[in-house]
C-alpha positions as CSV (number, residue, x, y, z in Angstrom):
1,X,7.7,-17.2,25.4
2,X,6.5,-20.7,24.0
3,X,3.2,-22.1,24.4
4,X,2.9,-26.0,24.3
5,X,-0.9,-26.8,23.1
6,X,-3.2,-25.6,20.8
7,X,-6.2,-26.2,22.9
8,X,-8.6,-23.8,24.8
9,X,-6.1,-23.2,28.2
10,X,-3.1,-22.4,25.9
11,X,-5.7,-20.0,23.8
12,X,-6.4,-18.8,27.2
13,X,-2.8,-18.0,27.7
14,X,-2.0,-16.2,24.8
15,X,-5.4,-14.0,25.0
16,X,-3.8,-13.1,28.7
17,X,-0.6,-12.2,27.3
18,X,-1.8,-10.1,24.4
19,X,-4.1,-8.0,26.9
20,X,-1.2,-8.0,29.6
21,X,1.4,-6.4,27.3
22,X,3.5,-9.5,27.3
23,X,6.7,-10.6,25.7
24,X,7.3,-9.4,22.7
25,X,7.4,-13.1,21.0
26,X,5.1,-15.6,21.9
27,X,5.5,-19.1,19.8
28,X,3.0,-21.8,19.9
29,X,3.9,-25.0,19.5
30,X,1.3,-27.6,18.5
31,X,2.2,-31.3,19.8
32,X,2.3,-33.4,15.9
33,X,-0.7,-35.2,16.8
34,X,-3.4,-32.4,18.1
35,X,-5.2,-31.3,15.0
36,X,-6.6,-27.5,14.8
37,X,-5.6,-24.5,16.7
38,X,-7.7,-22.5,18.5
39,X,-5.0,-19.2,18.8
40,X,-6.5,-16.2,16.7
41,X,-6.0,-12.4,17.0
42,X,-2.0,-10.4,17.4
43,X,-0.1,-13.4,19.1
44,X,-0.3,-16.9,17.3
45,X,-1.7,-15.6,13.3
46,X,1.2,-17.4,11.8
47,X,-0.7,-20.7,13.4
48,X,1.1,-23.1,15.8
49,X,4.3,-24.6,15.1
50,X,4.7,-28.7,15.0
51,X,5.9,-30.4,18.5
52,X,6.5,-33.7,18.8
53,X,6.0,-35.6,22.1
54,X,8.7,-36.7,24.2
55,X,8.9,-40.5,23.8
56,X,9.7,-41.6,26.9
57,X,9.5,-40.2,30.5
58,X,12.3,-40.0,33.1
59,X,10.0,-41.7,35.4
60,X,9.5,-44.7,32.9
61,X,5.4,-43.9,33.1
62,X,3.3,-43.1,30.9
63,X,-0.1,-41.7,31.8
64,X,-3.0,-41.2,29.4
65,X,-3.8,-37.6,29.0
66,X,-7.4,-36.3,29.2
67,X,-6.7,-34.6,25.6
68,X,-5.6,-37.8,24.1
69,X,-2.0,-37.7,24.7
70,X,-0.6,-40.7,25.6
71,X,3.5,-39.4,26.4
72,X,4.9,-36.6,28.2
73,X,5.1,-34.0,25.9
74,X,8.4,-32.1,27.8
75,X,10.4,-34.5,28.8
76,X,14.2,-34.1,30.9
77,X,16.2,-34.6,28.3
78,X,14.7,-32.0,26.0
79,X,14.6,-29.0,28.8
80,X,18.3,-30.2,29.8
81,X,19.3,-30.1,26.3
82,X,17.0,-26.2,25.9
83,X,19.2,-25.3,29.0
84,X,22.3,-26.4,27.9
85,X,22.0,-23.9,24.8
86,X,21.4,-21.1,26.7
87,X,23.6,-20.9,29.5
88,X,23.3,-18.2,32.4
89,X,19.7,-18.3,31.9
90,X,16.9,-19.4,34.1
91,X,14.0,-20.8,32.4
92,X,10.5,-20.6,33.9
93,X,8.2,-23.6,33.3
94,X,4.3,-23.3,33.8
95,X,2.4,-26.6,33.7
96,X,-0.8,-26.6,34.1
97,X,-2.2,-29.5,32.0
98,X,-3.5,-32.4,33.8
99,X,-2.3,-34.8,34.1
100,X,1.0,-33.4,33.1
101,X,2.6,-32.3,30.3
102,X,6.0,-31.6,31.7
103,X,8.6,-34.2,33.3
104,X,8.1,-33.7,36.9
105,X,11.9,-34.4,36.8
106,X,12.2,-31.5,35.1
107,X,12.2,-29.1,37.8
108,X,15.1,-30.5,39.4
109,X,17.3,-28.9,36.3
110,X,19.6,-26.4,37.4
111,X,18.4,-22.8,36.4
112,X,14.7,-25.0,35.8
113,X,11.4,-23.4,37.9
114,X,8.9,-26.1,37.1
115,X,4.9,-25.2,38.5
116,X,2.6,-27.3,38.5
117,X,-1.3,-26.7,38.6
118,X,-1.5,-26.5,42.5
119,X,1.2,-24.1,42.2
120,X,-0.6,-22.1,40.2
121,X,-4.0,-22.3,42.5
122,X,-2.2,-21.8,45.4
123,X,-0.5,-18.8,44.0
124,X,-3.9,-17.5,43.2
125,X,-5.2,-18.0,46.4
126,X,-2.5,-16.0,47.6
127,X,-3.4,-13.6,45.2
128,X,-6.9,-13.2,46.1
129,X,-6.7,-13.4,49.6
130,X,-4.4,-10.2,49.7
131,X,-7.1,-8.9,47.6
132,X,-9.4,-9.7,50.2
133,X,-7.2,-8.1,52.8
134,X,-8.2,-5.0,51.1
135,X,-11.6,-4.7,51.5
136,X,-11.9,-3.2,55.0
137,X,-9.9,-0.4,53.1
138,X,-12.0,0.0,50.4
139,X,-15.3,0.0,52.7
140,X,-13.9,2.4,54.9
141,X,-13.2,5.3,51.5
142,X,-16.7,4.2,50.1
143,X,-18.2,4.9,53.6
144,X,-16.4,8.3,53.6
145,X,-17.2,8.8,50.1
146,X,-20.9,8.4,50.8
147,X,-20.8,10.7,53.4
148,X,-19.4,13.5,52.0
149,X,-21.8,13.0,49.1
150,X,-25.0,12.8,51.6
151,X,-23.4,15.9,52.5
152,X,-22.8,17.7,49.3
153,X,-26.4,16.8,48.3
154,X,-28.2,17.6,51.7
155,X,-26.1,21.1,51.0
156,X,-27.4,21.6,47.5
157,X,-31.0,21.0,48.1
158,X,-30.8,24.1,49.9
159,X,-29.3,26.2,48.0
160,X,-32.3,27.1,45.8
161,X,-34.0,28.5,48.8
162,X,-30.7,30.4,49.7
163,X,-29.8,32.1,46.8
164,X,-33.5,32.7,46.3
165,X,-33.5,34.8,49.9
166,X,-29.9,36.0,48.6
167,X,-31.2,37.7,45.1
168,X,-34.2,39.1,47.1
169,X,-32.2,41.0,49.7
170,X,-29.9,42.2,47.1
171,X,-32.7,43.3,44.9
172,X,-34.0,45.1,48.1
173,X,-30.8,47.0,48.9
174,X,-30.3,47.6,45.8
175,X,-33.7,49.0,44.4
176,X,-33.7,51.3,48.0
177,X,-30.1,52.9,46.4
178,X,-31.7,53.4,43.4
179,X,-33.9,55.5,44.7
180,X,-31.3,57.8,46.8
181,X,-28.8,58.0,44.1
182,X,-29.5,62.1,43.1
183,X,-28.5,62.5,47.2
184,X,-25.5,59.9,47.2
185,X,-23.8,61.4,44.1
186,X,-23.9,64.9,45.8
187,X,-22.2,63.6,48.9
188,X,-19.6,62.0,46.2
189,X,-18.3,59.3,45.2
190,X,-16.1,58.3,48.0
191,X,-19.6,58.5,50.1
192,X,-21.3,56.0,47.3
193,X,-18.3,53.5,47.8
194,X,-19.0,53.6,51.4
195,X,-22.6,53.5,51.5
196,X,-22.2,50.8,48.9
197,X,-20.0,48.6,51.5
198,X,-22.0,49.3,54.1
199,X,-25.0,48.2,52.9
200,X,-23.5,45.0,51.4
201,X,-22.2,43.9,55.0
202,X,-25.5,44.7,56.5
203,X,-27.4,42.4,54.1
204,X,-24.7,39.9,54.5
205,X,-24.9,39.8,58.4
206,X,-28.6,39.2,58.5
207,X,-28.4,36.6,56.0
208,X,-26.0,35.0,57.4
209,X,-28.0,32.8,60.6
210,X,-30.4,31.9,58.3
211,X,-28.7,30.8,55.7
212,X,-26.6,28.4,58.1
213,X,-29.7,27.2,59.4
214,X,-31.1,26.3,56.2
215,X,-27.9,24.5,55.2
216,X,-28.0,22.2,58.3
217,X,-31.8,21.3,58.4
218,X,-31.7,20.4,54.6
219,X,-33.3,17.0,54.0
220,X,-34.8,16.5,57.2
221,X,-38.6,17.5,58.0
222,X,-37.4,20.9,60.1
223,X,-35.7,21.7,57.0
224,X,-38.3,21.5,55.3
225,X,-40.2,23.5,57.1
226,X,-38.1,26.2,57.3
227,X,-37.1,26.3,54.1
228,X,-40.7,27.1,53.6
229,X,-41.0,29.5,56.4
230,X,-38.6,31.3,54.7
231,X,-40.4,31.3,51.0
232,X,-43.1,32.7,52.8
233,X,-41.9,35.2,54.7
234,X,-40.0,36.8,51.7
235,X,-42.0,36.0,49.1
236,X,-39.6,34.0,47.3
């Protein structure tokens, strides 16, 4: 790819290539009679290569430039002459100096795509109105999003309170085996397994409305409440 300018929008170029994992060669060429160059970092170290302006437009005018360039820099007869050397392939040409760098004639080249700064705004108009399009999309997955994290946090508020209620029921059932253990090891062990079950779906089943409760009230004033109710009523 060849950069034409060694000013701010062609450093602005080659700082968008680098970042965009661009061609592999980038050359920047520095019309004869624009002093410094403002390309630094992987693309442009070896500094800009000379350029000198076209001499004469196709169009017979010649504009002064807002950069102090009085000719067209890319005239017709140097792109026909580029194309002519390398036949069977198109050539993409991106002008976007004002006023222009490039022969408008230019684009009328066969294999020759000539843009122009409106073609370039209107392309990224294009651009950012299909971005645009997208934000319905993206409001409706942040809407969900925030749901399912009111959710998820309403959800874990109250499961201190649970697992509180949980570890107090368990220590009951289990402290009250403790103590019948000499008479469950005489009935044997198939007897503790199902004593053992037993008790474990009891606790479970009268935990179970509670604990459901909980969960739904959490974060609202009624949660609270119960949640407090139940701190109470179990000492927890």
């Amino acid at each position: 790819m060849l950069i034409v300018g060694a000013g701010e929008m062609g450093a602005g170029f080659t700082k968008a290539l680098a970042q965009a994992d661009g061609p592999a060669r980038v050359v920047v060429a520095k019309p004869l009679r624009q002093a410094g160059c403002r390309h630094r970092g992987p693309v442009g170290r070896r500094g800009c290569q000379p350029l000198e302006a076209g001499r004469r437009a196709r169009s017979g005018r010649h504009r002064p430039h807002l950069d102090g360039f009085p000719e067209i820099v890319l005239d017709t007869d140097r792109i026909d002459k580029a194309m002519r050397s390398r036949p069977g392939r198109p050539l993409l040409v991106v002008d976007v100096a004002v006023p222009r760098d490039v022969d408008a004639a230019a684009g009328g080249i066969g294999g020759v795509s000539l843009f122009d700064v409106e073609d370039v705004r209107r392309f990224a108009e294009a651009h950012m109105a299909a971005r645009r399009g997208e934000i319905p999309v993206v409001r409706a997955i942040l809407a969900e999003e925030l749901d399912r994290y009111r959710v998820t946090s309403v959800a874990r508020s109250a499961a201190p309170v649970v697992a509180a209620l949980r570890a107090r029921a368990e220590s009951i059932r289990r402290g009250e085996l403790e103590r019948q253990q000499a008479r469950l090891e005489a009935l044997g062990p198939e007897a503790v397994k199902i004593v053992e079950a037993v008790t474990k779906r009891t606790v479970a089943k009268l935990l179970h409305e509670p604990t459901v409760r909980v969960k739904e009230a959490a974060g609202s004033p009624g949660g609270e409440r119960l949640a407090e109710a139940l701190r109470n009523l179990f000492d927890l």
